[in-house]
SEKOLKE-75891 format. One record per residue (C-alpha): x, y, z; residue number from 1; residue in one letter. Coordinates in steps of 0.05 Angstrom, whole numbers. Example, Ala and Ser with C-alpha at 12.3 -4.5 7.8 and 13.67 -1.06 7.14 Angstrom:
<sites>
c1, c2, c3, num, residu
246, -90, 156, 1, a
273, -21, 143, 2, s
</sites>
This chain:
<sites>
c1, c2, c3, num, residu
-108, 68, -80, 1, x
-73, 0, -93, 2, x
-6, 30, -80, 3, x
-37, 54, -12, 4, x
-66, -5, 8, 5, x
-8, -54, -11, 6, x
41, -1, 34, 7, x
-5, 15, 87, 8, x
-61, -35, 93, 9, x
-27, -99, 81, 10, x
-65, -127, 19, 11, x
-21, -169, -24, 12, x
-76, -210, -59, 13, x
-132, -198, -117, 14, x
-195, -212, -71, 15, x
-163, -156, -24, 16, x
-148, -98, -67, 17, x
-223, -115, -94, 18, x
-251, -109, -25, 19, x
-225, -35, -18, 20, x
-281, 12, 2, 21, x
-269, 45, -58, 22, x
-308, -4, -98, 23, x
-258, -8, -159, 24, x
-288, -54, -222, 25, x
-250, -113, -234, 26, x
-222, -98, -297, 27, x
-188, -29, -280, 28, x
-159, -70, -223, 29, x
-124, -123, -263, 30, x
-104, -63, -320, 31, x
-80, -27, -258, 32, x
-39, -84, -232, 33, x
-8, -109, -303, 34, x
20, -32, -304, 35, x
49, -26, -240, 36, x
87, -90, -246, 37, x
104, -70, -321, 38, x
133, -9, -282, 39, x
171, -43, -242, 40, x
128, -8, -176, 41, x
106, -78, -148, 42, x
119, -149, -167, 43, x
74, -211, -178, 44, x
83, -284, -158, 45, x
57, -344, -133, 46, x
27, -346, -70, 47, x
58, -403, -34, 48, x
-2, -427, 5, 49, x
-41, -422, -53, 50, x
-4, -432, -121, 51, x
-70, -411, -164, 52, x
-70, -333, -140, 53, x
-22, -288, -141, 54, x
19, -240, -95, 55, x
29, -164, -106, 56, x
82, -138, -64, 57, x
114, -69, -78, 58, x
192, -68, -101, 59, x
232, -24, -82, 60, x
221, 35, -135, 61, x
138, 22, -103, 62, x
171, 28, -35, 63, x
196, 96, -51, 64, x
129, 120, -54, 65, x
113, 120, 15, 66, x
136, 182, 25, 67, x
87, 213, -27, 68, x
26, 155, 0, 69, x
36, 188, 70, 70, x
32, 255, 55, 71, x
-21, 255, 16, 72, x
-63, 211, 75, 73, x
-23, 272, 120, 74, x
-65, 326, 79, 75, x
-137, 286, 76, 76, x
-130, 274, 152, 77, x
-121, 347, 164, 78, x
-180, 367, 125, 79, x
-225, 305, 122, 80, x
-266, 306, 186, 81, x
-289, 235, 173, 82, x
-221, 205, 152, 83, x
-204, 139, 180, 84, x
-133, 166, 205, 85, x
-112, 151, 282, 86, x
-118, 212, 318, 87, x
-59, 267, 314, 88, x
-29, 232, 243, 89, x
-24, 298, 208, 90, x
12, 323, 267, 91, x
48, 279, 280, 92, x
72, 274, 208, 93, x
92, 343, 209, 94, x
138, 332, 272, 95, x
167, 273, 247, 96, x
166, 262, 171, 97, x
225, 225, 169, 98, x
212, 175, 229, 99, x
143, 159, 202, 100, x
168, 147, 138, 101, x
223, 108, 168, 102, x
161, 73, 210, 103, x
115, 58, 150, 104, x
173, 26, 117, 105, x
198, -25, 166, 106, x
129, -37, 175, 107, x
120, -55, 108, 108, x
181, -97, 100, 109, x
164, -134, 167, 110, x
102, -156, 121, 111, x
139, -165, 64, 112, x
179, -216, 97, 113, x
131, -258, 116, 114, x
95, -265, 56, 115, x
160, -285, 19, 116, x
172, -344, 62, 117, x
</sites>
């Protein structure tokens, strides 16, 4: 869930992983985050308009999990009825893996850019 919203949903701070619809308790957020960045999955740092909280942005070893993120969103769209997937995604996955990969990643980076500056 964190890794998914941090790749696909553009959350990089505390008060927006906590606002997932998934309802996670505080604490097994903040264990959660301590590990990935102890893993080397996403990294933590200042945020530069406001040096009290903290940004979580995913390294490169997090990047690489897109793939895996995707597929798995790929599978719950194609069974889930009520997912929140765009229309077509697990189709579209299929006919394209690569290029939506490819997709998700610029996207990403495009974001990731912007919150370094």
């Amino acid at each position: 869930m964190v890794m998914r919203d941090i790749l696909l949903n553009g959350k990089s701070r505390y008060h927006e992983l906590m606002a997932a619809e998934e309802a996670i308790a505080t604490n097994i957020l903040s264990e959660r985050l301590q590990r990935l960045v102890a893993l080397d999955i996403i990294e933590r740092f200042r945020d530069p308009d406001d040096g009290r909280q903290y940004v979580y942005v995913a390294t490169a070893k997090g990047q690489a999990l897109m793939g895996a993120i995707l597929e798995l969103g790929a599978w719950g769209a194609q069974f889930d009825p009520d997912t929140d997937a765009p229309p077509g995604t697990p189709e579209a996955y299929r006919a394209d893996r690569a290029g939506v990969i490819a997709s998700a990643l610029e996207s990403y980076r495009d974001t990731l850019s912007e919150l370094k500056k």
